[in-house]
C-alpha positions as a printed Julia matrix, in Angstrom:
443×3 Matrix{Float64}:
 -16.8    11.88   46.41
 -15.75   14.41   48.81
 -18.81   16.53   50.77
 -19.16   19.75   52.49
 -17.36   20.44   55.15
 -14.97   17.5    54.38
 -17.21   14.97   55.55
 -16.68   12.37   52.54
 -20.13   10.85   50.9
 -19.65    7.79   49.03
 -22.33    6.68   46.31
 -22.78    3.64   45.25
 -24.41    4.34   41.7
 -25.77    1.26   39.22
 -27.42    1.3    36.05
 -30.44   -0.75   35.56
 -31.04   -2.39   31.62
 -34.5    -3.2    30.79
 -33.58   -5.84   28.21
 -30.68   -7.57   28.33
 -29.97  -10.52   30.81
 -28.23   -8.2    33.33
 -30.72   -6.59   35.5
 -28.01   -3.84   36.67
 -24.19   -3.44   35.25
 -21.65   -1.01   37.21
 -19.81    1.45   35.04
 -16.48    2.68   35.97
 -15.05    5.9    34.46
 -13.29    8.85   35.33
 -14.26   12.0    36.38
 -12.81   14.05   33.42
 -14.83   13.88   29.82
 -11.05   13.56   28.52
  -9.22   14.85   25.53
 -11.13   12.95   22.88
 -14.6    13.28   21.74
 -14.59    9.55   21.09
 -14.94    9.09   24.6
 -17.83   10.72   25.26
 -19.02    9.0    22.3
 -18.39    5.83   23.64
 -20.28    6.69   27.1
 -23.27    7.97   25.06
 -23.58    4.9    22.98
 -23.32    2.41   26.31
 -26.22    3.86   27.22
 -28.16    3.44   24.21
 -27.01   -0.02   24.21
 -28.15   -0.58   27.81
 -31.43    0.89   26.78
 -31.53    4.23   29.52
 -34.43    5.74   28.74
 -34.83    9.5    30.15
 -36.49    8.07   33.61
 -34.35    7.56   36.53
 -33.47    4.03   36.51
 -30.32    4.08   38.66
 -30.58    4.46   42.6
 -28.65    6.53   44.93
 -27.81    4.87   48.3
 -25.23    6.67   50.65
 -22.34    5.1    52.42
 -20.35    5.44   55.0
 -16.73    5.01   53.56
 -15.27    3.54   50.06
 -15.09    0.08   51.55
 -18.75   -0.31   51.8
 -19.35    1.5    48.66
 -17.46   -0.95   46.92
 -19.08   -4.25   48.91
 -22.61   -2.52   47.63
 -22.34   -2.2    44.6
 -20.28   -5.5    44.08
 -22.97   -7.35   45.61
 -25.58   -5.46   43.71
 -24.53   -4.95   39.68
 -24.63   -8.01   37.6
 -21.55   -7.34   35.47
 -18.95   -4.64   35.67
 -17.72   -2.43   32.16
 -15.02    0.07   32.51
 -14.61    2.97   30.16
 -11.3     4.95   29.82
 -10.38    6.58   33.32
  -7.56    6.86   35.66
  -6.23    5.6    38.8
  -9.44    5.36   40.49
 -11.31    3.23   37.56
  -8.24    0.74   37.25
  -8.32    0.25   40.64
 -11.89   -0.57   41.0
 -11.53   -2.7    37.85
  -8.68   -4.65   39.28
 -10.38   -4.99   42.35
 -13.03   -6.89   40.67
 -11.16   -8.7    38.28
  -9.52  -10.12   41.47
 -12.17  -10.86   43.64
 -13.5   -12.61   39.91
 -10.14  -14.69   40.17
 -10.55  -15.48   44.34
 -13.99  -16.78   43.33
 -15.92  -14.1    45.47
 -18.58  -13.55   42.59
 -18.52  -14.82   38.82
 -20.23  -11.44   37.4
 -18.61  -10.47   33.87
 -16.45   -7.94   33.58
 -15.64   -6.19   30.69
 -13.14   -3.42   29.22
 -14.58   -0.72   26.69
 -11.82   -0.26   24.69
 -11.97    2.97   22.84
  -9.85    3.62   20.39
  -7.24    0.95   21.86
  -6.96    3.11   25.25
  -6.59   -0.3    26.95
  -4.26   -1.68   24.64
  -1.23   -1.02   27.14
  -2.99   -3.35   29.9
  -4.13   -5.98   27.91
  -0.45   -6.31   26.91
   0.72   -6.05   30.43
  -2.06   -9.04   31.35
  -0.92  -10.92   28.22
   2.61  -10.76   29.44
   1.6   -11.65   33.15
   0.84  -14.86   31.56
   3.68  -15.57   29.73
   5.48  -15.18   32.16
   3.62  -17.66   34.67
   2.02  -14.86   37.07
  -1.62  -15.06   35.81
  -3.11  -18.25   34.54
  -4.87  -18.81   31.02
  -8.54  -18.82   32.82
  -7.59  -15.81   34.92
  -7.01  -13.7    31.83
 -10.18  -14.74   30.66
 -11.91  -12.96   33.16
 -11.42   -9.56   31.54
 -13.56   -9.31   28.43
 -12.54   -6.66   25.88
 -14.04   -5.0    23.03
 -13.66   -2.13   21.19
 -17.63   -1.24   20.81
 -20.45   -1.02   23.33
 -22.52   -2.76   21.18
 -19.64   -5.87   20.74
 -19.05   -5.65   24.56
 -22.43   -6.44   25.4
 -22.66   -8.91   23.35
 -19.38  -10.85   24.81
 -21.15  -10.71   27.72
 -23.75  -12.66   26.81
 -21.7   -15.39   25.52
 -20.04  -15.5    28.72
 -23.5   -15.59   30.35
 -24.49  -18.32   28.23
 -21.75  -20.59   28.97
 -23.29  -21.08   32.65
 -26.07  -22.71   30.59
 -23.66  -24.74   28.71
 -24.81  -22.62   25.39
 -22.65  -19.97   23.53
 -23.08  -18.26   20.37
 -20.07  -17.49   17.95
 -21.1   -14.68   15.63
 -20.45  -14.59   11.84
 -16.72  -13.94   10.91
 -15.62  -15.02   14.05
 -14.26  -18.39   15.82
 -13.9   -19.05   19.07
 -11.35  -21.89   20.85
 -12.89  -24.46   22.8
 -10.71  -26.11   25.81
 -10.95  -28.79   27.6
  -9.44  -28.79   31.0
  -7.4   -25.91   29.96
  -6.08  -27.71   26.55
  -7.52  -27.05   23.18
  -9.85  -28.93   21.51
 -11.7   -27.74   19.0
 -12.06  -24.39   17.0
 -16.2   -23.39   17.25
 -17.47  -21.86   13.37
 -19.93  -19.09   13.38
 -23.63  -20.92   15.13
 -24.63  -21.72   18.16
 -22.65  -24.51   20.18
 -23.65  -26.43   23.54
 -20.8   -26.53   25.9
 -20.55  -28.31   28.7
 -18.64  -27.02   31.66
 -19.14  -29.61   33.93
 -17.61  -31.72   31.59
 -14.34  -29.16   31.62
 -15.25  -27.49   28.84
 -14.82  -24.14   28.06
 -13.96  -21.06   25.61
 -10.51  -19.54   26.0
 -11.27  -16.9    23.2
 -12.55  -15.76   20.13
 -10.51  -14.62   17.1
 -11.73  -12.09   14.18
 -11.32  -13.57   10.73
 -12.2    -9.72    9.21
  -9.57   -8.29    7.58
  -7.65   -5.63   10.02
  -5.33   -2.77    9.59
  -2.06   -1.43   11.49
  -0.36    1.4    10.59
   3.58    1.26   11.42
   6.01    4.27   11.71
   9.51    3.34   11.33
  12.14    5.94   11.44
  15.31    5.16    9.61
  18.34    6.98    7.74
  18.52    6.99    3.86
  21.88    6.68    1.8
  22.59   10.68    1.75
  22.09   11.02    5.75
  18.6    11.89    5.45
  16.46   10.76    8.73
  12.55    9.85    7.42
   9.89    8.43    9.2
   8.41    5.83    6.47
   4.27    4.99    7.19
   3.52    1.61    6.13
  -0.43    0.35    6.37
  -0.69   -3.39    6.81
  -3.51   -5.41    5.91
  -3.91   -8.62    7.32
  -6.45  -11.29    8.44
  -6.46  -15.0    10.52
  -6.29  -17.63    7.95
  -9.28  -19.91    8.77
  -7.8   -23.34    8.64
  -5.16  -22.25   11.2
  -6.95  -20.72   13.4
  -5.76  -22.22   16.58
  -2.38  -20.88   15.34
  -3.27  -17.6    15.08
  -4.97  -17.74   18.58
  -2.03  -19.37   20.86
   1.21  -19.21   18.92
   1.45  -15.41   19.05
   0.7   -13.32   22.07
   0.98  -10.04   20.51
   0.23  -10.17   16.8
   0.5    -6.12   16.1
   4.07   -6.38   17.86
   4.55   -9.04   15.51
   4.01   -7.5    12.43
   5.8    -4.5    13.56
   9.12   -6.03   14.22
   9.15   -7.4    10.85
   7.87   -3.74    9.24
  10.92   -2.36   10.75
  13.63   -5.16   10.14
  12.38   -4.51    5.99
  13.04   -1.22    6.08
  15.93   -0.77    8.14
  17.35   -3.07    5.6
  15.57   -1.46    2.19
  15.91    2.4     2.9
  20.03    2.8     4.17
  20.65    1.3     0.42
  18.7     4.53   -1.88
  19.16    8.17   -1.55
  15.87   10.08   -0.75
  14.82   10.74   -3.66
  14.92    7.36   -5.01
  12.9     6.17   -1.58
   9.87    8.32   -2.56
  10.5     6.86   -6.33
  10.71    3.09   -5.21
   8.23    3.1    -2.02
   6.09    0.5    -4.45
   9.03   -1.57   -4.5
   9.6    -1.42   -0.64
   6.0    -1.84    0.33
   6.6    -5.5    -2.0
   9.62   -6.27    0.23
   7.77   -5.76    3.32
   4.58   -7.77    2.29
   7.24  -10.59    0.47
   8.52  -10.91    4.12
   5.91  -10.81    6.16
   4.15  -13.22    4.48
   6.77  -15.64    4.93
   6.82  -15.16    8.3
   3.17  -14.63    9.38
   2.07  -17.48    6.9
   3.77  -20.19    9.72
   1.3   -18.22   12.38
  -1.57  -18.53   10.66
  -1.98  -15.19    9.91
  -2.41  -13.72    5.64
  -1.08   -9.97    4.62
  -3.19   -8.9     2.45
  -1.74   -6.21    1.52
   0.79   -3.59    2.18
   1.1    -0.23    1.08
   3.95    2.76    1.84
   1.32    5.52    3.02
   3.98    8.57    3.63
   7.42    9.23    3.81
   8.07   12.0     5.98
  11.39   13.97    6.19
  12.82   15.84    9.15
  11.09   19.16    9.26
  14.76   20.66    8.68
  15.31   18.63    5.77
  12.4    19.71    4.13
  13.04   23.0     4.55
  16.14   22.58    2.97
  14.98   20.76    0.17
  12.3    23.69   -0.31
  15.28   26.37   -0.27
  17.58   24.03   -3.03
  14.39   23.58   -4.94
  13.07   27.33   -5.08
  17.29   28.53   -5.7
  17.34   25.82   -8.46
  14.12   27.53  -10.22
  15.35   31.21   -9.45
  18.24   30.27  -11.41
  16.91   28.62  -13.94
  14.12   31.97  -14.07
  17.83   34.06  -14.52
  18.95   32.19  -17.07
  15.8    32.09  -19.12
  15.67   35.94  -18.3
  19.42   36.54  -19.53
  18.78   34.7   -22.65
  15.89   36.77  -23.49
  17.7    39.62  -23.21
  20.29   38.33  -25.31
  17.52   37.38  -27.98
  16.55   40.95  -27.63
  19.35   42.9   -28.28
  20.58   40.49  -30.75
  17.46   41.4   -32.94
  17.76   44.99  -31.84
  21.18   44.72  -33.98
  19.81   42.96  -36.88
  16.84   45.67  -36.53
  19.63   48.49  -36.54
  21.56   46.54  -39.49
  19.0    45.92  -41.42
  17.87   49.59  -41.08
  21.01   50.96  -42.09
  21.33   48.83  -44.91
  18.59   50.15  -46.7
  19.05   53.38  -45.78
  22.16   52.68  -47.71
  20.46   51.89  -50.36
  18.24   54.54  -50.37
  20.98   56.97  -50.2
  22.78   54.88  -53.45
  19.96   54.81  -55.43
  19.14   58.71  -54.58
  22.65   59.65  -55.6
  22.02   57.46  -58.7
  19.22   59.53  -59.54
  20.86   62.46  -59.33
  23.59   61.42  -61.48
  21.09   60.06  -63.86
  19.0    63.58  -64.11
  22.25   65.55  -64.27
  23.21   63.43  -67.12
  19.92   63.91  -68.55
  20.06   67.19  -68.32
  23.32   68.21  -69.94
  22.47   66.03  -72.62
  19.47   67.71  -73.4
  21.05   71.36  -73.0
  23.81   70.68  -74.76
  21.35   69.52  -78.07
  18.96   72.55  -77.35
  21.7    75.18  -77.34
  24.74   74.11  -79.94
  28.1    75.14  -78.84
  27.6    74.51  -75.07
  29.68   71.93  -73.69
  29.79   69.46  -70.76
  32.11   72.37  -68.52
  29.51   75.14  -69.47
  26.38   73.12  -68.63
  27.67   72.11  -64.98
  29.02   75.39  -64.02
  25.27   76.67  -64.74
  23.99   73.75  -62.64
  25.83   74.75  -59.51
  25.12   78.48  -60.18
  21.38   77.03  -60.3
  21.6    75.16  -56.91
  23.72   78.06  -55.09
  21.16   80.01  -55.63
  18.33   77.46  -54.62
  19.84   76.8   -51.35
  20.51   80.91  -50.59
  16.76   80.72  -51.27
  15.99   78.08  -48.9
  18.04   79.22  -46.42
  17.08   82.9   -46.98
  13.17   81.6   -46.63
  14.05   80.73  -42.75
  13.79   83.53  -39.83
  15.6    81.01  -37.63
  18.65   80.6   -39.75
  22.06   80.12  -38.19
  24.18   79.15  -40.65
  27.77   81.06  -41.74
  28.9    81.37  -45.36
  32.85   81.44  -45.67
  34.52   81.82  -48.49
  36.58   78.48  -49.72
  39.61   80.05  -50.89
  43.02   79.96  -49.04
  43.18   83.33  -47.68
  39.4    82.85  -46.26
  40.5    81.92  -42.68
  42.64   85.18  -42.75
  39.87   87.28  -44.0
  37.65   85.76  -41.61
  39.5    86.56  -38.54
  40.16   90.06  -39.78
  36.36   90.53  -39.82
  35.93   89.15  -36.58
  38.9    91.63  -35.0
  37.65   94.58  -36.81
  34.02   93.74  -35.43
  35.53   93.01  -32.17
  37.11   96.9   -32.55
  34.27   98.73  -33.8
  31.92   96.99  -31.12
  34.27   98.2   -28.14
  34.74  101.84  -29.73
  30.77  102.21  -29.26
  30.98  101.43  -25.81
C-alpha cells in the first residue's frame, strides 16, 4: 500500500483460525467492497467460519518492497482463499497457484466463488487443459466453492489426503485416480487413500439437483425478436458418475447449446402469440432433447420449464397501443349502439305517446258527439215541434257565447274576432285604413 510521502509500506497481513487444522490462511481481495452486497456477505461469513473473534489475531509486520511481502506471507499462511478482486488478487492467486505447481510449497489454495464471479477462470483453466497447457493434477490445485463454509471444508479433504484419509460428504462423490487414470468413484464416508501408492482424488461431483437459467434470443413467425427464459433442472445420475465427471468439461455450456438449438428450431415456426400459448409445449421439446443428449453424459433433466418470454421493449409498446385502439373501438361501438338503443326507444316513447293521445282525442270527440246526440234527443221530446236544425243552431248560440265568456274572463286576451263572410277581409282592411286615418289626424 502506498505511504506518506510516497515511500511505499508493504504489509504482510494473515489471519490466524483457532480451530481448524490451518493455524493461519492468507486472504486475497480487493480493495473495493464492490457492487454487490453478496460480497461483503461472503467476507463476513469467512470470518465466522475461520472463527475471528473480536481480539486481534492477525499480525502486522512491515516490508520493504512487494517481493518480500509476498515471500512472508507465503512462507507464513497455511492455505491461501481468494475472494472476488481485481488485478492485484488474481495475480497473487496465480502466483501461488504456480509456485503450488513448481512444487515450492503444497499449502491449499482455494477460490471463494460468490455468486459464480470465478466462473470465467475456472473455464479458462478448464480449457488450458484441454488444450494440453495445464495438466489434470495442476488444475487440481485450485479448489473452488461457492460457500465459505464448503470451501473450508474442501480444504480439509485436501489436508487429509497427506494422511492418506479423505472424507466425501453426503450427496457427493468424488473420483479416485491412480497414477492419473481413474479408478474408482468414492460414495459418501470416509475412505483411506494412499498416495504413495499413486493414489489420488481428481474431483468431487454434486449429485443435488441444480438449476441454470438460459436466455435465448430468437425471431418468431411474424418478425417479432423475444428473448425466451428457460430454467433447467438437472442432476449427475449416480451410476454414471465418472461420465458426468470427465466426458464433459463444461456441463452449463452443454446444456445451453442444446436450450438454444430447441428453440431456434421451435419458435421461427408460431407467431407470438401462439409462443406465449404453447411455451408448455416448447419447454417439452427442450427437456425431450436434452434428455437424449445429456442421458449419454450421465447427466438427468429433471425438469424444464419456459420462465418468461420477453418481447422487444418496442414491440411491446406496440402491442400495448393495438391492444388499448382495439378496446377504444370496441368502447365506440358499444357507445354508438347505445345511443342507437336510445333514440330508438325515444321514438317508440314519442309513438306510443301520440298514439294515445290519438285516442284520447277520438274518444273525446266521441263523447261529444254522443252528448250532443243526447241532448237533441232529449230537447227535441221536452219541447214538441223543435227539430234536429233548431236544436243545433241553439247549441252553437250556447257555446259562442261560452267561449266570449271565457275569453272575456281574461285581462291578457289577444285574440281578434273577424267576421266569416266573404266581404270580411274587405271590411277588415277598411277598419284598419280608417283607424290608420283617424290615428294620424290626432297627431
Amino acid at each position: 500500500m502506498e505511504g506518506e510521502k510516497g515511500k511505499k509500506v508493504e504489509v504482510a497481513a494473515v489471519v490466524e483460525e483457532k480451530r481448524s487444522r490451518f493455524r493461519k490462511i492468507c486472504v486475497f481481495c480487493g480493495n473495493q467492497p464492490g457492487r454487490k452486497a453478496i460480497y461483503q456477505e461472503a467476507a463476513i461469513e469467512l470470518g465466522r467460519q475461520l472463527y475471528i473473534t473480536s481480539q486481534t489475531v492477525g499480525e502486522v509486520q512491515i516490508v520493504s518492497d512487494m517481493h518480500e511481502r509476498k515471500a512472508e506471507t507465503a512462507r507464513r499462511a497455511d492455505a491461501f482463499i481468494a475472494l472476488p478482486g481485481g488485478y492485484g488478487t488474481l495475480e497473487e492467486l496465480l502466483e501461488v497457484v504456480t509456485w503450488a505447481q513448481l512444487g515450492i510449497h503444497k499449502k491449499p489454495v482455494g477460490l471463494l466463488n460468490i455468486d459464480g464471479f470465478y466462473d470465467s477462470l475456472l473455464f479458462f483453466v478448464d480449457m488450458a487443459v484441454d488444450e494440453g497447457f495445464i495438466t489434470r493434477a495442476a488444475r487440481n490445485i485450485i479448489i473452488s466453492a461457492p460457500s465459505a463454509k464448503e470451501l473450508i471444508r474442501k480444504f480439509e479433504t485436501a489436508m487429509g489426503q497427506a494422511f492418506c484419509c479423505i472424507q466425501v460428504d453426503q450427496s457427493t462423490v468424488a473420483m479416485r485416480e491412480t497414477f492419473g487414470k481413474f479408478d474408482h468413484v468414492l460414495e459418501p464416508g470416509c475412505h483411506f487413500l494412499p498416495w504413495c501408492l499413486g493414489k489420488q482424488i481428481a474431483g468431487y461431483l454434486s449429485l443435488r439437483v441444480q438449476q441454470l437459467d438460459v436466455r435465448c434470443e430468437t425471431k418468431t413467425k411474424d418478425n417479432v425478436f423475444v428473448t425466451v427464459v428457460a430454467s433447467i433442472q438437472y442432476n449427475a445420475i449416480a451410476d454414471q458418475a465418472s461420465d458426468a465427471f470427465y466426458r464433459l468439461s463444461n456441463t452449463k455450456e452443454q446444456i445451453q447449446s442444446y436450450v438454444f438449438d430447441v428453440i431456434r428450431a421451435s419458435v421461427p415456426k408460431l407467431n407470438l402469440d401462439d409462443v406465449f400459448e404453447q411455451k408448455n409445449d416448447i419447454a417439452r421439446a427442450v427437456e425431450d432433447e436434452l434428455g437424449k443428449a445429456m442421458s449419454s453424459y450421465g447427466y438427468k433433466i429433471v425438469q424444464t420449464l419456459i420462465v418468461d418470454i420477453e418481447p422487444d421493449n418496442h414491440v411491446k409498446k406496440a402491442m400495448n397501443e393495438i391492444n388499448a385502439a382495439s378496446r377504444m373501438r370496441v368502447a365506440a361501438n358499444e357507445k354508438a349502439e347505445a345511443e342507437k338503443i336510445l333514440q330508438i326507444k325515444r321514438a317508440e316513447g314519442e309513438a306510443e305517446s301520440k298514439y294515445l293521445s290519438g285516442l284520447g282525442i277520438a274518444r273525446q270527440r266521441q263523447a261529444i258527439v254522443d252528448g250532443l246526440r243526447d241532448s237533441v234527443l232529449a230537447f227535441s221530446v221536452n219541447v214538441p215541434g223543435t227539430t234536429a236544425k233548431d236544436v243545433m243552431d241553439m247549441v252553437l248560440v250556447t257555446q259562442y257565447f261560452d267561449t266570449m265568456k271565457e275569453i272575456g274572463a281574461s285581462s291578457k286576451s289577444s285574440s281578434v274576432f273577424i267576421p266569416h263572410g266573404p266581404g270580411a277581409v274587405r271590411d277588415i282592411a277598411a277598419q284598419v285604413r280608417d283607424g290608420l286615418l283617424q290615428g294620424s289626424a290626432i297627431h
